[in-house]
N, CA, C and O of each residue as an XYZ file, in Angstrom:
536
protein
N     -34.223     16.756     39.982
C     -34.576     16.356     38.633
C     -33.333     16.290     37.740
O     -33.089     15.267     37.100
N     -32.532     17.389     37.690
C     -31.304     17.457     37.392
C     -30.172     15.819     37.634
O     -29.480     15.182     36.840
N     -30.429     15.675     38.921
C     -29.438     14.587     39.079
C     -30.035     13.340     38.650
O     -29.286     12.382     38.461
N     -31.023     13.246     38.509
C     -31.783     12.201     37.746
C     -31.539     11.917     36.522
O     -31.099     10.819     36.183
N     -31.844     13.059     35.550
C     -31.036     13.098     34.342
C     -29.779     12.881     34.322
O     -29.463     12.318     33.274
N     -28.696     13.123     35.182
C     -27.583     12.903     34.706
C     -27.079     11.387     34.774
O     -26.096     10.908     34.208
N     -28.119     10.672     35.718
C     -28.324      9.245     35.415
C     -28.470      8.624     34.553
O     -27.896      7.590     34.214
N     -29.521      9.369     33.944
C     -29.449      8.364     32.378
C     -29.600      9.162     31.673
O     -30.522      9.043     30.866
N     -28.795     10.295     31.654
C     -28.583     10.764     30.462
C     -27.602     10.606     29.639
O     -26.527     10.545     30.235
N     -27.480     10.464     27.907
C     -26.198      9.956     27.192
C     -24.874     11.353     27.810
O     -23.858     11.279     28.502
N     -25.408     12.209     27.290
C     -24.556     14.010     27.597
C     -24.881     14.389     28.673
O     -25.719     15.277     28.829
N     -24.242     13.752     29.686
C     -24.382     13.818     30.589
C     -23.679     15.325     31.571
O     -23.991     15.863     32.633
N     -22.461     15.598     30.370
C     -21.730     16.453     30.674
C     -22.815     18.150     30.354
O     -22.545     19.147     31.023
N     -23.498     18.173     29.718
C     -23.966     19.501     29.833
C     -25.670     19.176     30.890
O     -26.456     20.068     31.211
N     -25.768     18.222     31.100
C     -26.889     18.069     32.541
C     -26.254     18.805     33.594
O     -26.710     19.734     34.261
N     -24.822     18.096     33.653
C     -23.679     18.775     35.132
C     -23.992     20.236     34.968
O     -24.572     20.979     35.759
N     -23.381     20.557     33.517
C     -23.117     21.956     33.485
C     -24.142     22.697     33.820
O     -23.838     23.783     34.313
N     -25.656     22.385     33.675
C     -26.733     22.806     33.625
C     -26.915     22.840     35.269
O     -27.134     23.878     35.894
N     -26.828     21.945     35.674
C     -26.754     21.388     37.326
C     -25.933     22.361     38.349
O     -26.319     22.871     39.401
N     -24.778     22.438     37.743
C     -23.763     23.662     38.571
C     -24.541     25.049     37.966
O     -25.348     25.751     38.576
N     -24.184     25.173     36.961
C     -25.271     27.104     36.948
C     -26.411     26.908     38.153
O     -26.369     27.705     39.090
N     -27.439     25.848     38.144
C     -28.612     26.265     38.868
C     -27.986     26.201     40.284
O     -28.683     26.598     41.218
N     -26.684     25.719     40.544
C     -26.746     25.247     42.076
C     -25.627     26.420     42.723
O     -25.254     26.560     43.888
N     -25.234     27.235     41.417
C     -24.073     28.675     42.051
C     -25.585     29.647     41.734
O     -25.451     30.750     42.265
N     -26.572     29.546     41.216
C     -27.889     30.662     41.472
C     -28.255     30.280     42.679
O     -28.384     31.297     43.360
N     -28.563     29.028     43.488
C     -28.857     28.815     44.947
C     -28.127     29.125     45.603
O     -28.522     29.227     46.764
N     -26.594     29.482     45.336
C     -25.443     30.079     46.174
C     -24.875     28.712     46.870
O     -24.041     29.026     47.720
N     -25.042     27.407     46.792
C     -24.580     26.117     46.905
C     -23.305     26.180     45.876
O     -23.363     25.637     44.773
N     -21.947     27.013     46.412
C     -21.230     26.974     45.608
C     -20.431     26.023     45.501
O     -19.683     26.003     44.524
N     -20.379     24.949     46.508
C     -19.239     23.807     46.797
C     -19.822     22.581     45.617
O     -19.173     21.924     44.802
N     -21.206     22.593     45.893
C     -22.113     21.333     45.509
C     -22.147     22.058     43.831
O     -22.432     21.273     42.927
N     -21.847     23.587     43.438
C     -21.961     24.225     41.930
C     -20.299     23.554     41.469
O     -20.236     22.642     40.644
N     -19.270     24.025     41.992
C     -17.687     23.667     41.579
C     -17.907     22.205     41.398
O     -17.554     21.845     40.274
N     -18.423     21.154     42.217
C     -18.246     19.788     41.817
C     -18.922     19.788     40.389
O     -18.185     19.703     39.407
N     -19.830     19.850     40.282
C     -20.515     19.875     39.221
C     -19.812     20.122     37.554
O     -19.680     19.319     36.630
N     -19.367     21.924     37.692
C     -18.384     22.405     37.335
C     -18.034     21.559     36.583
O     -18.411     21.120     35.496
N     -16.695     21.230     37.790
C     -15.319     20.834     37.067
C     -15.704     19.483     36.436
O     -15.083     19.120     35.437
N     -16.814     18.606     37.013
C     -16.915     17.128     35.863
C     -16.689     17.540     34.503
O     -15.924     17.090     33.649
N     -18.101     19.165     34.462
C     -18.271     18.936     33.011
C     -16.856     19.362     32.320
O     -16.332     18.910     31.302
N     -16.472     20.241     33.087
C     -15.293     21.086     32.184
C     -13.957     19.649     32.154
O     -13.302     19.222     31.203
N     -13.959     19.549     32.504
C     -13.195     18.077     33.072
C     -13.152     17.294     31.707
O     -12.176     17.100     30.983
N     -14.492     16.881     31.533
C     -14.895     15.844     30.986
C     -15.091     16.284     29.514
O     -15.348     15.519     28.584
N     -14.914     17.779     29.428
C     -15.027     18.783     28.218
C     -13.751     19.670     27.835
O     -13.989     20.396     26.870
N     -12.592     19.780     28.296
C     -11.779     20.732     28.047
C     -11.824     21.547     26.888
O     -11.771     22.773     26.803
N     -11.931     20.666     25.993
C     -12.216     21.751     24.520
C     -13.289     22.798     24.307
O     -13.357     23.499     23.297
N     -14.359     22.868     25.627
C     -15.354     23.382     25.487
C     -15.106     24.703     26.461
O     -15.193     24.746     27.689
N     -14.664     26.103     25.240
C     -14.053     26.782     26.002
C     -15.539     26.970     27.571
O     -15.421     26.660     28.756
N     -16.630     27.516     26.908
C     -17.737     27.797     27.869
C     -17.818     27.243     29.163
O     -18.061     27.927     30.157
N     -17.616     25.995     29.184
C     -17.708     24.929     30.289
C     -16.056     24.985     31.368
O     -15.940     24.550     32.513
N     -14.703     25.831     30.307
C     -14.144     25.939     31.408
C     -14.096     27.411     32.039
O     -13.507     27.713     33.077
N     -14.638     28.041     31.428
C     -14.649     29.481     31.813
C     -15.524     29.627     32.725
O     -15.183     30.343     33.666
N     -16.882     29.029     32.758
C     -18.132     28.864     33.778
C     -17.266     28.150     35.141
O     -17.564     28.611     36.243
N     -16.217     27.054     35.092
C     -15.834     26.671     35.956
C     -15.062     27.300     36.919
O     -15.001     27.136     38.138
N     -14.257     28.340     35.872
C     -12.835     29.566     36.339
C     -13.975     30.709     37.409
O     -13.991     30.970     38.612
N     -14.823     31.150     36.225
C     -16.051     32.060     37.696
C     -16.238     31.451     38.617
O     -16.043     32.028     39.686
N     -16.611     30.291     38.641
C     -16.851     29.678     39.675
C     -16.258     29.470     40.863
O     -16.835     29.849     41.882
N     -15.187     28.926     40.922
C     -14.252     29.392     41.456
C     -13.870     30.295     42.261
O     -13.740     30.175     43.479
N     -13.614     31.540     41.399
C     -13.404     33.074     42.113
C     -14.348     32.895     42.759
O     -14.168     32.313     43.829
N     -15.461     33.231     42.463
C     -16.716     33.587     43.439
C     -16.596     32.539     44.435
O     -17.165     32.888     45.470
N     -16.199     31.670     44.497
C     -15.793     30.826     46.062
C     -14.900     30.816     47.084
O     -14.713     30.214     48.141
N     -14.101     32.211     46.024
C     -12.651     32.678     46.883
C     -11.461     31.885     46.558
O     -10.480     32.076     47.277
N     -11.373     31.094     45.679
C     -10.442     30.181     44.881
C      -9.649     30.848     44.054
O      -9.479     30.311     42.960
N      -9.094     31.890     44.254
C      -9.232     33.113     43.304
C      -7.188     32.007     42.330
O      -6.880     31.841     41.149
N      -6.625     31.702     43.334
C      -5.381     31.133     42.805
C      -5.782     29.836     41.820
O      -5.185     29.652     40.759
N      -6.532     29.223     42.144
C      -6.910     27.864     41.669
C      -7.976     28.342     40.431
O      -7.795     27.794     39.343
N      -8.915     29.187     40.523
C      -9.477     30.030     39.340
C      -8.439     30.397     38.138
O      -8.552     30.179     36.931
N      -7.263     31.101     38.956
C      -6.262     31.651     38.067
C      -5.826     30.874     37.046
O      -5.782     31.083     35.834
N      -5.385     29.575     37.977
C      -5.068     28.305     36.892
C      -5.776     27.715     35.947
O      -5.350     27.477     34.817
N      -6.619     27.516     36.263
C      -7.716     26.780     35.412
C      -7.851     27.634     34.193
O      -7.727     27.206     33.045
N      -8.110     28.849     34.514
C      -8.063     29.968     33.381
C      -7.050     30.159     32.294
O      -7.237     30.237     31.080
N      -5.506     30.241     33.247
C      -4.145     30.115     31.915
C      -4.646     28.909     31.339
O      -4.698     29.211     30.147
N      -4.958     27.998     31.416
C      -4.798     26.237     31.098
C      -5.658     26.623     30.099
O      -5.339     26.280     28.961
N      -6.802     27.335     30.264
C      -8.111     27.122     29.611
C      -7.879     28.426     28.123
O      -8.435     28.523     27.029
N      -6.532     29.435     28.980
C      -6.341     30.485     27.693
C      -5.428     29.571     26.594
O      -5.713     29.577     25.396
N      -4.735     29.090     26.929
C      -4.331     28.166     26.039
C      -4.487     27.283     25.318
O      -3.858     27.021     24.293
N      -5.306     26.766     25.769
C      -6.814     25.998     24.570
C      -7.200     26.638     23.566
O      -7.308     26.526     22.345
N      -7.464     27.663     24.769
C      -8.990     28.940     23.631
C      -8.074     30.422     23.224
O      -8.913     31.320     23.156
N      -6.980     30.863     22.998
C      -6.188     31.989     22.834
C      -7.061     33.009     22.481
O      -6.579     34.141     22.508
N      -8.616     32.856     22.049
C      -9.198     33.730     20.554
C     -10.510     33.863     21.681
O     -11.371     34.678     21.348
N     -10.665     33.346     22.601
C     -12.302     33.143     23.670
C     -12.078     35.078     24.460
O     -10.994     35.318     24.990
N     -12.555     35.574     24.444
C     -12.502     36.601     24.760
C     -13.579     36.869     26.230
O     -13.592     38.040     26.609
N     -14.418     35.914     27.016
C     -14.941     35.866     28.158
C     -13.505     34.803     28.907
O     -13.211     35.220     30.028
N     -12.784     33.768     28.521
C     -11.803     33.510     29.107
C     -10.624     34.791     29.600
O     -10.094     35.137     30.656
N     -10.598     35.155     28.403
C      -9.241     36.459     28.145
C      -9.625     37.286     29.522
O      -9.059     37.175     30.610
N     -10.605     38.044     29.230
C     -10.913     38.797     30.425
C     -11.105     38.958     31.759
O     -10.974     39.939     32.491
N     -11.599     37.290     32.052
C     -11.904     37.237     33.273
C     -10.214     37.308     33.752
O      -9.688     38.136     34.496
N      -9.593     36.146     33.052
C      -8.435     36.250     33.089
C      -7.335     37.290     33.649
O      -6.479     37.169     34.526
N      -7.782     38.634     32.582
C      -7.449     39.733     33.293
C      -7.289     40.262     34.297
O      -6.236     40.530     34.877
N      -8.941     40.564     34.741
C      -9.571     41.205     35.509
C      -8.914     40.238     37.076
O      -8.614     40.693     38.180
N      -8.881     38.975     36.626
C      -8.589     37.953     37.968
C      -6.611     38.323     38.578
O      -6.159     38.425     39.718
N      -6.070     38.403     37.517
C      -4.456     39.149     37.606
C      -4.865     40.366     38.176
O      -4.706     40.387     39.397
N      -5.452     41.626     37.570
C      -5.031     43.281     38.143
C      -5.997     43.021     39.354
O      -5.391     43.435     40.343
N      -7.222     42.526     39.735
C      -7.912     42.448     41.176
C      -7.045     41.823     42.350
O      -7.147     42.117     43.541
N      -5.941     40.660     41.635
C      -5.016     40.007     43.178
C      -3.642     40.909     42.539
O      -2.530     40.382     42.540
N      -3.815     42.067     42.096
C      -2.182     42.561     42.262
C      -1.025     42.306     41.161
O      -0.018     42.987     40.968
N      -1.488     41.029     40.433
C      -0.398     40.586     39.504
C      -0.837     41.451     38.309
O      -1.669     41.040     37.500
N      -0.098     42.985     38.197
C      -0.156     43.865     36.947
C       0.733     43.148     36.162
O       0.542     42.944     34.963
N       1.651     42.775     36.755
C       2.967     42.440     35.290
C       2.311     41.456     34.572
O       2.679     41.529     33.399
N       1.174     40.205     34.810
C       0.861     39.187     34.210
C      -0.396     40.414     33.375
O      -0.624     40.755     32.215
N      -0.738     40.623     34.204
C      -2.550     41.346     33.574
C      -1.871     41.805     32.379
O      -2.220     41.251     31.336
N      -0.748     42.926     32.287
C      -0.070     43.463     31.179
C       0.254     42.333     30.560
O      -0.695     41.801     29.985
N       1.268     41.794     30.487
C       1.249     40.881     29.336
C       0.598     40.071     28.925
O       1.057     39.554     27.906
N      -0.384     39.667     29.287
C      -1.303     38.883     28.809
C      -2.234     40.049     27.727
O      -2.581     39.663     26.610
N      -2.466     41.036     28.063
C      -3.135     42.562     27.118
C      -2.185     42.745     26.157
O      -2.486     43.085     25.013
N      -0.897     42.521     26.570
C       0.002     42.788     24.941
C       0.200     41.405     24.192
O       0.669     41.434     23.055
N      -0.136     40.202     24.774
C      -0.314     39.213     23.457
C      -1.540     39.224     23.451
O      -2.003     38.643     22.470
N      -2.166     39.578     24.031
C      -3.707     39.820     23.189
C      -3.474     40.811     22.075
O      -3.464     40.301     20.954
N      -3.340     41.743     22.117
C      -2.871     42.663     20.994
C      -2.271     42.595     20.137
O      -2.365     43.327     19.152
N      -1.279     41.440     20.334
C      -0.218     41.036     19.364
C      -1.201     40.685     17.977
O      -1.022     41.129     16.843
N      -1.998     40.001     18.309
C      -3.409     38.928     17.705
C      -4.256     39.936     17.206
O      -4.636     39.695     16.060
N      -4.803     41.308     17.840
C      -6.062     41.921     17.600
C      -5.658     43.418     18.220
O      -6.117     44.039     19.178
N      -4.382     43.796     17.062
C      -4.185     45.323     17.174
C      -5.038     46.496     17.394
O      -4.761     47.592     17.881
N      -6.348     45.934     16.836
C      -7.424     47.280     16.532
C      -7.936     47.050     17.906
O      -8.827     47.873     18.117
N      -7.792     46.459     18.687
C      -8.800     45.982     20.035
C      -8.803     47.486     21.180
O      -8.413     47.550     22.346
N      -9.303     48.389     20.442
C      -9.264     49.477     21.795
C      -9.470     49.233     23.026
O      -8.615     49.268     23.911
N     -10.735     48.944     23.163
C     -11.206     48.539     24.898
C      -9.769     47.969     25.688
O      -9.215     48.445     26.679
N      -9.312     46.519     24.687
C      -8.354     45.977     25.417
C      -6.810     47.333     25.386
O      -6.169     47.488     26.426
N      -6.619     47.754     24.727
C      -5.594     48.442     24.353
C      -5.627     50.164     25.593
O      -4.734     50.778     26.177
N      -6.807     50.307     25.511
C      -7.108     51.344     26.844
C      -6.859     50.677     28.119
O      -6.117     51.183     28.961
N      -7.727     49.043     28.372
C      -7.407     49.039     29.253
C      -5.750     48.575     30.214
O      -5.489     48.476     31.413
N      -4.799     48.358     28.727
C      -3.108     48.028     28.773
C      -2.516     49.564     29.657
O      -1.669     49.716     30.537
N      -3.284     50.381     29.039
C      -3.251     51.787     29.509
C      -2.864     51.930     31.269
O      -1.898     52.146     32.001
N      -4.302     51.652     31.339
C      -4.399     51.949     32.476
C      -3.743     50.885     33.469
O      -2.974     51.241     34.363
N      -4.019     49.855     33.300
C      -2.505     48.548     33.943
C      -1.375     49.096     34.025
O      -0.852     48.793     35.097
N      -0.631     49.879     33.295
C       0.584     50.663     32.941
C       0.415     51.352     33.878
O       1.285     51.159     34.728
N      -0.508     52.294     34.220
C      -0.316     52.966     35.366
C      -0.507     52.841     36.273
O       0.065     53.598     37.057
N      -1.383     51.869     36.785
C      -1.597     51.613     37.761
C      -0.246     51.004     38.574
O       0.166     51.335     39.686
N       0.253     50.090     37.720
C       1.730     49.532     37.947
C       2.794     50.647     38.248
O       3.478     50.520     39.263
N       3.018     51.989     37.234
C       3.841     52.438     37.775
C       3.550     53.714     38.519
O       4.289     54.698     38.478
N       2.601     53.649     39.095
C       2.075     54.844     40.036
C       3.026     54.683     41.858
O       3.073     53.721     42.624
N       3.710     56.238     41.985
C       4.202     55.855     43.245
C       3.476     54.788     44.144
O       2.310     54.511     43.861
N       4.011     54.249     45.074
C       3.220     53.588     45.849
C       3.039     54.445     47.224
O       3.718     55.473     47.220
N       2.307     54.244     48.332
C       2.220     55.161     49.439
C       3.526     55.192     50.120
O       4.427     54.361     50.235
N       3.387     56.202     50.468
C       4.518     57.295     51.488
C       4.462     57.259     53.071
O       5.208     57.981     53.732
């Protein structure tokens, strides 16, 4: 029904978007990313549509190609705070603390009072400089 609509539909770009959510809930994640990236594609300014695309992604194991899409997409949106994070979370989960950290201190630069983010600079800090195994 979905792809029907996007036939003749004028906005066609949030049918896709609508189309990929239902088709990464069926776990059809190849046939969800095509989808995806039209809309975000076809939407860049729309932080939602590229951040839905960046999850997407990861969860397909794209985790480098997620990564990208995400800087591209923090730079659009500097102020999107579901970009910011995943963002994060996608740096300290593959290892890259030095990016996860700086990306938490220009976040901060912007939104000093930001505890959550500011605890979690914390703990990046240590995690980074914690011996490594022996």
């Amino acid at each position: 029904l979905l792809r029907l609509a996007i036939e003749s539909a004028q906005d066609d770009d949030a049918v896709r978007h609508s189309l990929g959510l239902l088709l990464v809930r069926q776990n059809r994640l190849e046939e969800a990313i095509a989808e995806l990236r039209a809309a975000a594609e076809a939407r860049p300014d729309d932080a939602r549509y590229v951040y839905v695309y960046g999850v997407a992604l990861h969860s397909a194991g794209e985790v480098e190609v997620a990564i990208r899409v995400l800087v591209e997409a923090y730079t659009r949106h500097p102020a999107d705070i579901d970009i910011f994070m995943a963002l994060l979370t996608y740096h300290r989960d593959s290892g890259a603390l030095d990016e996860a950290i700086a990306l938490a201190q220009q976040w901060l630069e912007l939104r000093p009072d930001d505890g959550a983010v500011r605890q979690e600079l914390a703990n990046l800090e240590r995690l980074r400089d914690a011996p490594g195994p022996t």
